[in-house]
Structures are given as structure tokens and as C-alpha cells.
N, C-alpha and C positions, 0 to 999 in steps of 0.2 A: 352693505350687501346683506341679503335676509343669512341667516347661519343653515346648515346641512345639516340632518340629523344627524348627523355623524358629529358634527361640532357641536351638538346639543347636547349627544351623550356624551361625550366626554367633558362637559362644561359641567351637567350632574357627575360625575364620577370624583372632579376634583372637588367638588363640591361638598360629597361626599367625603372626603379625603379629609376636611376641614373639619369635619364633626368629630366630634369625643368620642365617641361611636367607633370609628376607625383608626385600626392605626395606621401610623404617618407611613411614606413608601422610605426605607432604608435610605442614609444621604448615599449621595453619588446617582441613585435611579432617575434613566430618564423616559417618557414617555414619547413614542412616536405616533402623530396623527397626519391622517392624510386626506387633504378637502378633493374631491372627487373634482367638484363647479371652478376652481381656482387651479388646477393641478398643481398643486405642493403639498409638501411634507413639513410638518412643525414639530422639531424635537423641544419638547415640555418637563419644564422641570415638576412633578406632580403635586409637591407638597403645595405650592406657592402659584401653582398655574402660570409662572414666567416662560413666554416663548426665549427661548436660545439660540435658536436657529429656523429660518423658513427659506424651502430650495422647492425651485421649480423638480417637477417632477415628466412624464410623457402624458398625453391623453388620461385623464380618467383613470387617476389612479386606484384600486380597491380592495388591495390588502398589500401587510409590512409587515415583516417577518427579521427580527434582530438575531445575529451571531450568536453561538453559545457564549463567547467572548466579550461581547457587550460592543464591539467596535465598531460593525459596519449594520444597516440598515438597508434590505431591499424591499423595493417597492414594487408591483406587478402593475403597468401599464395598460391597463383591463379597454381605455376606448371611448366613446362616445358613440355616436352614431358608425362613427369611422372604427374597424375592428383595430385597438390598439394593438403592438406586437412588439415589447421593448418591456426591462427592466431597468427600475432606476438604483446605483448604487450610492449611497452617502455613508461616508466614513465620518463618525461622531466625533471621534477622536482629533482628525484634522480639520472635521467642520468644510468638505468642501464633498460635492458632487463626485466619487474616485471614476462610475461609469458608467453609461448606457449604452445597456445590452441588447443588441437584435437579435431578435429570436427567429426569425423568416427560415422558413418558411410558417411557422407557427404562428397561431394569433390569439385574441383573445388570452392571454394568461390571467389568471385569478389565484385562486391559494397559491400558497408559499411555503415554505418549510425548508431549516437549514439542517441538512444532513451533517457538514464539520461548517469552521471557519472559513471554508474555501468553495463549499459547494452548498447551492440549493435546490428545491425539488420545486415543480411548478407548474400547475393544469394549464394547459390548451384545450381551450373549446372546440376550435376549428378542426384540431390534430387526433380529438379523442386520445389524449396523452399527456404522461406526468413526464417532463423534460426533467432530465440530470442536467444544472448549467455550470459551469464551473466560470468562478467567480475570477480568478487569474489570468485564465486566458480568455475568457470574454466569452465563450462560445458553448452552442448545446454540445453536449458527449454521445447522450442517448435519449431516444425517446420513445416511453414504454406504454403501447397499448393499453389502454382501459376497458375496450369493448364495450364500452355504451356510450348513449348519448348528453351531451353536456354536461361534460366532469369538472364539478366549477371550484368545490372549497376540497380541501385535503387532511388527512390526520396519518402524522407518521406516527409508527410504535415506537416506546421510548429505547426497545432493543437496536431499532434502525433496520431493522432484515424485513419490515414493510411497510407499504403504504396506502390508503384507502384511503377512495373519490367518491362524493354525493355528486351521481350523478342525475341532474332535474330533469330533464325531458326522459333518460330512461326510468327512471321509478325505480331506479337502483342504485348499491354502491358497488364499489372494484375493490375487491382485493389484490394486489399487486407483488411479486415477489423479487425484494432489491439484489437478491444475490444471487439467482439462479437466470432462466430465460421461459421459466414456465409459464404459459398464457393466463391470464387475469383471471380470476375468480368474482364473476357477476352474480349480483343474490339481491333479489325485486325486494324491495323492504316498502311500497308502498306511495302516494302520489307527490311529486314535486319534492324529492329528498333536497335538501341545499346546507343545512348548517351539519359538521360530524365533529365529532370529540373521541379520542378515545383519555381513555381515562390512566393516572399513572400511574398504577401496577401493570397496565398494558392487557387487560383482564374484558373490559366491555369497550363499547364505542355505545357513542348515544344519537342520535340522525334524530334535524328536525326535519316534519313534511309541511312543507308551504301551504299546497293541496288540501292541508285534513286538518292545521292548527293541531297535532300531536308528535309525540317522538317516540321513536322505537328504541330500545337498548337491544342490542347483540352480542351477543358469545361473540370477542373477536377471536377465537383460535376456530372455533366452528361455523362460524358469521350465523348460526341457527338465532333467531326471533325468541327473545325472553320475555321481553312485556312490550305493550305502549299503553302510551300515559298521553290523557287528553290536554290540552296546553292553551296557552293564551294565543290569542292572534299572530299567525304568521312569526313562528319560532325560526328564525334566521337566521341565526349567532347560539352556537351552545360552545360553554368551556366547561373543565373541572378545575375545582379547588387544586393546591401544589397535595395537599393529601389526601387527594380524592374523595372527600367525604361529601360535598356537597358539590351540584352539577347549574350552574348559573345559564339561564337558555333569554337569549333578546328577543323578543316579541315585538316585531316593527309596528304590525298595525293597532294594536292592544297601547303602544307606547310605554313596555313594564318590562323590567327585570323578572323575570322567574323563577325560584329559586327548588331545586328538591333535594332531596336527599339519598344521595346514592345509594344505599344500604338497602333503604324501606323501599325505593321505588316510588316516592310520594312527593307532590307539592307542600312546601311548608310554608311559602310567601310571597308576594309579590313587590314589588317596589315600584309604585308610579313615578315616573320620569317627567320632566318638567318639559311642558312642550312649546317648542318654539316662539318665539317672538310675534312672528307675525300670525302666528295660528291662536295668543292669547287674549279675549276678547278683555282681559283687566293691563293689559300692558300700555306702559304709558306711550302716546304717539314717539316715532320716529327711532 
């Protein structure tokens, strides 16, 4: 079966991992990936690329989001053709599937983000909505307007008093407030937002725009527009460094790592990613 870019990247990643260049991921780390085309989840040991474990997952899985605690893994059941509407739970620790969650009436879920051990946060397309789900009882608690259209990836602050949606069709993100009942704070940053980061001092957020190949950085206490910075192809994925000094952005159609530097506000590099199998005209048949 041809591999997903998703298992391409991550096949460069451990790859990476191998090189002197890098160092090794701490023992005990494991890596979760999740094949969209197959729906499952492979928890990976990174140093060594050994799968561990491989568990069916719902429809179309498209983001994993692990426990502060390192024990349980949930999956957002994003869909196919068909609006998926389900999270998958797998617990590392005992290695078995603990639950699948109906979200109904909500659909489409994508980002993730685990507020404690027991609860996580999670965009609804259909709902215009970050769901509180608690993981114990199986069930949504609350679900908190975004005010625009398709709130797809999410970035919670490391304080946890909020949370902020790129939302793609509105040409904006939400500011979201977890402990009061104040209506959402929308602010246009610009065409096709999808990838958001904020950053660990809890200081900026960085949005890529699909629409424009660039990212915008924001004041997140004031959400006010600091810069944008022009980018590679289709910035889809941005993270930060654990000490926020560098802001790594995924460029699907470019096929590159991106690398800047948070500080300067500058590209410092790219990393071409090795591209699939069947897309390599020097690959050997089959």
C-alpha cells in the first residue's frame, strides 16, 4: 500500500532521529502516528522506528493529542467523505483501546488538546465549537462557541484560561475564554488560516495562511498583527521549540520543514523532506 504523507513524515523524522545531528528521543518516549487511508494509530518507539502497538481507530483520523501524564492517547475521528463524529481513546500503558467517544451531535472534530488527565478540548467543524469532553464519563460537558467558520486546529495557552481556533473559511482565529462565559474574541488575520501555535511563554501565536503561503505572529494577550513572514508552500503544521526559540512550520506542497527564528522574526532554513515512493522517479519498482 503506497505510504500517506503523513507516514512519509514521520519515516523522515525518525530518520532524522538516526543522525548524529540529533539527539536520541529520551528512553521511555513514545511516538503516536495516525494513518488517515487505514484508520489506525501506531504507537512508535522513536529511536529505533519499532511499531508497538497498531489499533484501529474511527473514520479518518487527523490529529493525537497525548496526556500530560504520558498514558492515554486521543485521536479525533475527523471522517472521510462521511462527517466523522467520534474520538478514539488508547491507553499506552495497558495497550488496549479504553474508548470511543460520541460526540453527536457534533461532527467533524479535528484539533485536540488535553486540558488535565481527564479532560480534553476539541474543534467541531459542523458545531462552530471547542467541546470540553471528559474522558471518564465518556461525554461532552460543554461546548463553547468560536463564532466563525471552520474552527479546524486549536492552541491552548500554557496558563489554560484559553484557547484559540484557526478558523479556514472565516479568515480568522477565536479567542476563547475557558473560565468565564464571555463570547469569543474573532480577529481576521488573513486567507485560509489552518496551522496555529502559540508559543511557551504564552506570549505570541504564530497562524499559518494556506491561501497566501505566509504566517502571521500575534500579540496573543492583544490578538493585534506583529508581522508576517512570507513561507513555503502551504504552511499547514506550525509548532514551537520546548524553549520557544525556534518555530518549525510544515509546508505540504513545498514538501520542507521551515524553520525560523522566533526572536528575529526570520527564516533561517529549510529541510527538504524525502518524497514518497511512488512520486520518486529513481525508486526502485515495487
Amino acid at each position: 500500500m503506497p505510504r500517506s504523507p503523513l507516514a512519509v513524515l514521520v519515516v523522515a523524522l525518525l530518520t532524522s532521529c538516526a543522525s548524529s545531528r540529533v539527539d536520541s528521543a529520551p528512553p521511555g518516549s513514545w511516538l503516536a502516528v495516525l494513518d488517515k487511508t487505514d484508520a489506525t494509530l501506531r504507537v512508535i518507539e522513536p529511536n529505533s522506528g519499532t511499531v508497538k502497538d497498531l489499533a484501529p481507530t474511527g473514520n479518518g483520523p487527523h490529529e493525537c493529542a497525548a496526556s500530560p501524564d504520558g498514558v492515554l492517547f486521543v485521536a479525533s475521528d475527523y471522517g472521510d467523505a462521511t462527517p466523522g463524529g467520534t474520538l478514539t481513546v488508547w491507553d499506552r500503558v495497558e495497550r488496549r483501546k479504553r474508548a470511543t467517544i460520541d460526540l453527536a451531535p457534533h461532527r467533524r472534530p479535528h484539533g485536540v488538546a488535553f486540558l488535565s488527565n481527564r479532560t480534553v478540548l476539541v474543534t467541531s467543524e459542523t458545531s462552530r465549537a471547542v467541546l470540553e469532553v471528559d474522558l471518564v464519563s465518556e461525554r461532552v460537558v460543554r461546548a463553547l462557541d468560536t463564532g466563525a467558520e471552520t474552527s479546524h486546529m486549536l492552541a491552548l495557552a500554557p496558563d489554560h484560561e484559553r484557547v484559540f481556533t484557526a478558523n479556514i473559511r472565516g479568515n480568522s482565529i477565536s479567542a476563547i475564554d475557558l473560565a468565564g462565559d464571555a463570547p469569543p474574541k474573532v480577529v481576521p488575520v488573513g486567507n485560509q488560516p489552518e496551522a496555529i501555535a502559540i508559543t511557551p511563554d504564552g506570549k505570541e501565536l504564530w497562524v499559518g495562511l494556506n491561501g497566501e503561503d505566509a504566517l502571521v505572529v500575534l500579540d496573543a494577550r492583544t490578538l493585534e498583527v506583529k508581522t508576517k513572514l512570507a513561507c513555503a508552500r502551504l504552511p499547514i503544521r506550525v509548532a514551537c521549540t520546548p524553549d520557544g526559540k525556534l518555530v518549525v512550520v510544515a509546508c505540504a506542497m513545498s514538501g520542507e520543514l521551515a524553520l525560523f527564528d522566533r526572536a528575529e522574526k526570520k527564516e533561517l532554513a529549510r529541510i527538504a523532506l524525502p518524497p514518497r515512493a511512488e512520486d520518486d522517479p529513481n525508486a526502485p519498482p515495487g
